[in-house]
Biopython code that builds the backbone (N, CA, C, O; Angstrom):
import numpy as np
from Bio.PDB.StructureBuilder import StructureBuilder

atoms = [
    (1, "UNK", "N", (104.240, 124.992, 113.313)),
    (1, "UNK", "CA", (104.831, 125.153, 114.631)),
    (1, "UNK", "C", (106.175, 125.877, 114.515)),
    (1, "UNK", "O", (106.595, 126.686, 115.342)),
    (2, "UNK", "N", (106.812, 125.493, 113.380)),
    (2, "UNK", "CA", (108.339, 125.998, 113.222)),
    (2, "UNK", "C", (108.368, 127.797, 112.574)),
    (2, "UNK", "O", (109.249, 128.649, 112.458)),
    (3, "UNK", "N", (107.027, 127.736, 112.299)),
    (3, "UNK", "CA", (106.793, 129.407, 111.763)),
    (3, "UNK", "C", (106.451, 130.166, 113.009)),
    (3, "UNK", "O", (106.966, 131.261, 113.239)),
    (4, "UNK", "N", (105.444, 129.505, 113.948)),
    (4, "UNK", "CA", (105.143, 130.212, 114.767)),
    (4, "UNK", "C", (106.589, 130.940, 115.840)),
    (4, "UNK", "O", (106.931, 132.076, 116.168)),
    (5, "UNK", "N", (107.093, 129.561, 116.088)),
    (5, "UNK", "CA", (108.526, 129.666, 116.730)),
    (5, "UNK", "C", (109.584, 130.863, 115.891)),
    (5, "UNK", "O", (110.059, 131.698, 116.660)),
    (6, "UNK", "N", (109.825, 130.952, 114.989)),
    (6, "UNK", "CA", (110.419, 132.088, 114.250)),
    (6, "UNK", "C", (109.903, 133.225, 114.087)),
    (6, "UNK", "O", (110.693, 134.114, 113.770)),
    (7, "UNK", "N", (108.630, 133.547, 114.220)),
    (7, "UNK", "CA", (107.927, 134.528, 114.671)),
    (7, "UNK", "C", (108.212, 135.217, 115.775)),
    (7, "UNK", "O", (108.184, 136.445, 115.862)),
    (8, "UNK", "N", (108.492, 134.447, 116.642)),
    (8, "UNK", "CA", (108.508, 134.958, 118.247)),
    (8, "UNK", "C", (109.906, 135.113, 118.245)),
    (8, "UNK", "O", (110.138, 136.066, 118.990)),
    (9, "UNK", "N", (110.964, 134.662, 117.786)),
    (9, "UNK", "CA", (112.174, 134.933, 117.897)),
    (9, "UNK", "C", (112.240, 136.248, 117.277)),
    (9, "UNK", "O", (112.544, 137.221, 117.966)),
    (10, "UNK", "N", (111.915, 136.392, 115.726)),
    (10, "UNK", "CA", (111.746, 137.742, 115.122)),
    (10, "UNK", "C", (111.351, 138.969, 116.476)),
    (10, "UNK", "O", (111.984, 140.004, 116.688)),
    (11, "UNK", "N", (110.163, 138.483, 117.233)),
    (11, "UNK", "CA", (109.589, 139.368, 117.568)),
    (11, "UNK", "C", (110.604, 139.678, 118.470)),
    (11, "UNK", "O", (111.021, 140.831, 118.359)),
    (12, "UNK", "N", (111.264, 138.809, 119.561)),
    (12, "UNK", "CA", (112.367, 139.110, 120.792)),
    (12, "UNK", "C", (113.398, 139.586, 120.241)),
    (12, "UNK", "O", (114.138, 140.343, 120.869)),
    (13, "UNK", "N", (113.629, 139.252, 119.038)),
    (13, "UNK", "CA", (114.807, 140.669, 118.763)),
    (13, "UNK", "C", (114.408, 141.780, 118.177)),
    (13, "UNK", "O", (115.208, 142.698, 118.000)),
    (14, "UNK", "N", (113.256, 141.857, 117.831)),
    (14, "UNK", "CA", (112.779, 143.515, 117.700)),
    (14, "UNK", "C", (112.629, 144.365, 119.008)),
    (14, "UNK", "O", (113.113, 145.474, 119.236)),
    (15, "UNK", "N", (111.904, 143.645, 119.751)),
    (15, "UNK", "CA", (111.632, 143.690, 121.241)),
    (15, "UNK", "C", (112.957, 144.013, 122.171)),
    (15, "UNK", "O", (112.663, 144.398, 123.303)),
    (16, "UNK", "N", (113.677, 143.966, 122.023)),
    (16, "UNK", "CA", (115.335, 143.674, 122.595)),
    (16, "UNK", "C", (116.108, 145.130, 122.266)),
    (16, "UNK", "O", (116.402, 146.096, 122.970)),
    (17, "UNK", "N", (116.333, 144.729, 120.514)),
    (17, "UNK", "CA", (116.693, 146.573, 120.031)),
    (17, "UNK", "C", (115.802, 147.437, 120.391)),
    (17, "UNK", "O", (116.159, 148.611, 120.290)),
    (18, "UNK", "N", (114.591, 147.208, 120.840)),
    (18, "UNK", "CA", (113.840, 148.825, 121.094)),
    (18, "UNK", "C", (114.204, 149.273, 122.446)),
    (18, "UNK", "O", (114.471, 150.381, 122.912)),
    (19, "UNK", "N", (114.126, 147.895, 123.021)),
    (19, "UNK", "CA", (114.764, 148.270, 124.198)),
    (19, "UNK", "C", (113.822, 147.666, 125.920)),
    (19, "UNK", "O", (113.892, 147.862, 127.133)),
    (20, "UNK", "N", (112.935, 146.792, 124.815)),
    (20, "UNK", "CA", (111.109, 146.054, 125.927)),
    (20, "UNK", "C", (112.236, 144.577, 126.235)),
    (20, "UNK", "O", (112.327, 143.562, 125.545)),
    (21, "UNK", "N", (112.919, 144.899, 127.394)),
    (21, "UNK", "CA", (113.660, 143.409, 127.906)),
    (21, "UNK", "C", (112.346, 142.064, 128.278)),
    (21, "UNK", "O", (112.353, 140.948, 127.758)),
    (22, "UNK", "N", (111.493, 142.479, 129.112)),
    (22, "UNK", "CA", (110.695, 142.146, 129.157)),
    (22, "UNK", "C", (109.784, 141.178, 128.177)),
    (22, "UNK", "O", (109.270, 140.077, 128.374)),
    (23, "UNK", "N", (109.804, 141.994, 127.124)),
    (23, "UNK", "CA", (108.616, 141.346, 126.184)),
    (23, "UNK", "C", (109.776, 140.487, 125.752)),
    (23, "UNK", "O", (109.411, 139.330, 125.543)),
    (24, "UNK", "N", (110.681, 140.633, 125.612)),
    (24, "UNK", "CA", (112.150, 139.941, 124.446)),
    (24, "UNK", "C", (112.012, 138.721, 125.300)),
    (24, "UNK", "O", (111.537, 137.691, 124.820)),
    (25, "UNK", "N", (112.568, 138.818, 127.050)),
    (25, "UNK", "CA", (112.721, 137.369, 127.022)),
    (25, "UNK", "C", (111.060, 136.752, 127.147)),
    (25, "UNK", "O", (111.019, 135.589, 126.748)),
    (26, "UNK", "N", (110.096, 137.129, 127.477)),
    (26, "UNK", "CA", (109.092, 136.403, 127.378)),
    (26, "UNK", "C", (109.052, 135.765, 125.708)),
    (26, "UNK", "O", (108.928, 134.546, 125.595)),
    (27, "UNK", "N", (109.136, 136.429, 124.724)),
    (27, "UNK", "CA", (108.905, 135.835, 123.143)),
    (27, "UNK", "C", (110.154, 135.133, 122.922)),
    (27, "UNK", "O", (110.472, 134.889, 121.758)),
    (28, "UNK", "N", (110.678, 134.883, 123.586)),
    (28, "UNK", "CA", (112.023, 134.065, 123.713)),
    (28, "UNK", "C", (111.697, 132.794, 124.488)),
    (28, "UNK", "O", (111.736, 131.657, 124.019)),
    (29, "UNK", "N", (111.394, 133.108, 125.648)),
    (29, "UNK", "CA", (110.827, 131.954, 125.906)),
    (29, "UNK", "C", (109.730, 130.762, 125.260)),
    (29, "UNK", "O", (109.723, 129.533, 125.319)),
    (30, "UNK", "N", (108.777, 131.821, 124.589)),
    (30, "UNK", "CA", (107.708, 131.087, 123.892)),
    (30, "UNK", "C", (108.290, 130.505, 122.404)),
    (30, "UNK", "O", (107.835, 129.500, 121.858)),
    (31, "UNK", "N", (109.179, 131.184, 121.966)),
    (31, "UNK", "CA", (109.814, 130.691, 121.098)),
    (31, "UNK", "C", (110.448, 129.858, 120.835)),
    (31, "UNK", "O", (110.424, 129.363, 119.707)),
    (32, "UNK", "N", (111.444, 129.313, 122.069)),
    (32, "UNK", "CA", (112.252, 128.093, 122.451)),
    (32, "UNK", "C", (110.921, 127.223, 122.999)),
    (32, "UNK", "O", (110.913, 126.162, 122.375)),
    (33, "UNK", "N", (110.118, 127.268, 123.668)),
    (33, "UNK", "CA", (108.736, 126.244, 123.886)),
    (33, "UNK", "C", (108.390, 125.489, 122.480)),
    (33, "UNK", "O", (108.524, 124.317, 122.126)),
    (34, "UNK", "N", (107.933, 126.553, 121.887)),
    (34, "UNK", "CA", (107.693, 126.215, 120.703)),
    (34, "UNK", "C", (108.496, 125.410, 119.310)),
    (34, "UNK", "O", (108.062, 124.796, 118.336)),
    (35, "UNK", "N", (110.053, 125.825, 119.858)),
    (35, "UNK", "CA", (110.615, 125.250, 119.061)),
    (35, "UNK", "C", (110.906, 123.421, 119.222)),
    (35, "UNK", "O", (110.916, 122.513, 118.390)),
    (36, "UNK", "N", (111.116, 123.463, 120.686)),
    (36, "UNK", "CA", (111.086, 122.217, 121.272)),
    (36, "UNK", "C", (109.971, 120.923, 121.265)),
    (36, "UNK", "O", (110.204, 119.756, 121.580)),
    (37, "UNK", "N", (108.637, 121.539, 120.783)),
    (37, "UNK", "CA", (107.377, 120.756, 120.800)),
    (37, "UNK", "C", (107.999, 120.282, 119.136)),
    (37, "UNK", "O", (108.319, 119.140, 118.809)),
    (38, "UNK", "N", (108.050, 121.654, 118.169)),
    (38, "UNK", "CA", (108.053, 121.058, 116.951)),
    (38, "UNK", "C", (109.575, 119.819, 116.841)),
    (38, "UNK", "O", (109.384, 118.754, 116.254)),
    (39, "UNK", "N", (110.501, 120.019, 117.243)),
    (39, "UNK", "CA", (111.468, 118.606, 117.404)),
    (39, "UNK", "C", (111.089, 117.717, 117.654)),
    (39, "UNK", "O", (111.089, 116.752, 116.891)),
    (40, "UNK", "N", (110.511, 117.712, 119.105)),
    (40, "UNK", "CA", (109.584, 116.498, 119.127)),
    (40, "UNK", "C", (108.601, 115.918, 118.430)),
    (40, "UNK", "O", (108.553, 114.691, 118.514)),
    (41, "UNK", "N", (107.729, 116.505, 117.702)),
    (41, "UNK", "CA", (106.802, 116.347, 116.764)),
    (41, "UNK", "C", (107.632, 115.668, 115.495)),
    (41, "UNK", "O", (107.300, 114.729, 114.771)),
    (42, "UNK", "N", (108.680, 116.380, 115.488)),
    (42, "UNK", "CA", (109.008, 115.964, 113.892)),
    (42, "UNK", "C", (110.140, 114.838, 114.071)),
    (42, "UNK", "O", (110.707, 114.453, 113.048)),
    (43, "UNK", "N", (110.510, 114.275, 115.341)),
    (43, "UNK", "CA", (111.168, 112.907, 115.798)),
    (43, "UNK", "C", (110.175, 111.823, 116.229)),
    (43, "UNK", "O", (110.611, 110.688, 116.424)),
    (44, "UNK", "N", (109.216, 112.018, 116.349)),
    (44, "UNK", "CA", (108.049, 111.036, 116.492)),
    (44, "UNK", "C", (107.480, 110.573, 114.989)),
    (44, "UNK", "O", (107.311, 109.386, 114.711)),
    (45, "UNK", "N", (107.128, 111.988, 113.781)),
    (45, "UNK", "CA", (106.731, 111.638, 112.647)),
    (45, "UNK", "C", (108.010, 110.997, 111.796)),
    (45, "UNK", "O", (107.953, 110.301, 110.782)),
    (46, "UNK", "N", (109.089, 111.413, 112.469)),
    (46, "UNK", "CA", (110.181, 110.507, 111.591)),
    (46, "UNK", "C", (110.039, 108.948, 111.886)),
    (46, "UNK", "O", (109.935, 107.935, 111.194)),
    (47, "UNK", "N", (110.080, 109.209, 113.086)),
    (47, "UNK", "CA", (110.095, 107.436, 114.079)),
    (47, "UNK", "C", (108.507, 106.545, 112.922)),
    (47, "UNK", "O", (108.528, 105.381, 112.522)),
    (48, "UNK", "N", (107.502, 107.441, 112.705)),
    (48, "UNK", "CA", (106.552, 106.710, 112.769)),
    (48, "UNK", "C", (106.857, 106.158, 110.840)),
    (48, "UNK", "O", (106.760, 105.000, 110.432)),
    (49, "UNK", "N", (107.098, 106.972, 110.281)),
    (49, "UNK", "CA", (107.358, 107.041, 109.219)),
    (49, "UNK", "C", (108.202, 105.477, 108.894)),
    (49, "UNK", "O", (107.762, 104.605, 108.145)),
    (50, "UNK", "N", (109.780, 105.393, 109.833)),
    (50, "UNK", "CA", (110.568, 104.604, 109.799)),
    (50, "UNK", "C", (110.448, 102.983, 109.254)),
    (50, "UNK", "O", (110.940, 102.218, 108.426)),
    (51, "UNK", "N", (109.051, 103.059, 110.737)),
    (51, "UNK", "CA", (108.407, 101.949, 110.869)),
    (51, "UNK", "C", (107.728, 101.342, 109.957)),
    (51, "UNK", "O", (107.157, 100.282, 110.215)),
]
sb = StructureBuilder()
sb.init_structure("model")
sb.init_model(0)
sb.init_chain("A")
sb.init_seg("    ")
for serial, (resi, resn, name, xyz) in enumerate(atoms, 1):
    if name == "N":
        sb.init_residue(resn, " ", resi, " ")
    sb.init_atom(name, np.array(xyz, "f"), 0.0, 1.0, " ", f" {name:<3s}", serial, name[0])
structure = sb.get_structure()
């Protein structure tokens, strides 16, 4: 999840310098989505772990 998310960030700043605003904040967006599921994911497997 945390690769996919760095992917898409990679991609919104390639996307950004070329000059596609568009595509940048959309892979920006999906990127911060993505980054936010994997936090959660990995504060639940901590929590479960704890226990």
């Amino acid at each position: 999840m945390l690769k996919w998310a760095i992917i898409f960030f990679v991609i919104a700043i390639v996307a950004a310098i070329v000059g596609f605003g568009g595509i940048a904040g959309a892979a920006t967006n999906i990127a911060y989505v993505l980054f936010v599921i994997f936090l959660i994911l990995a504060v639940i497997a901590f929590l479960r772990r704890a226990t």
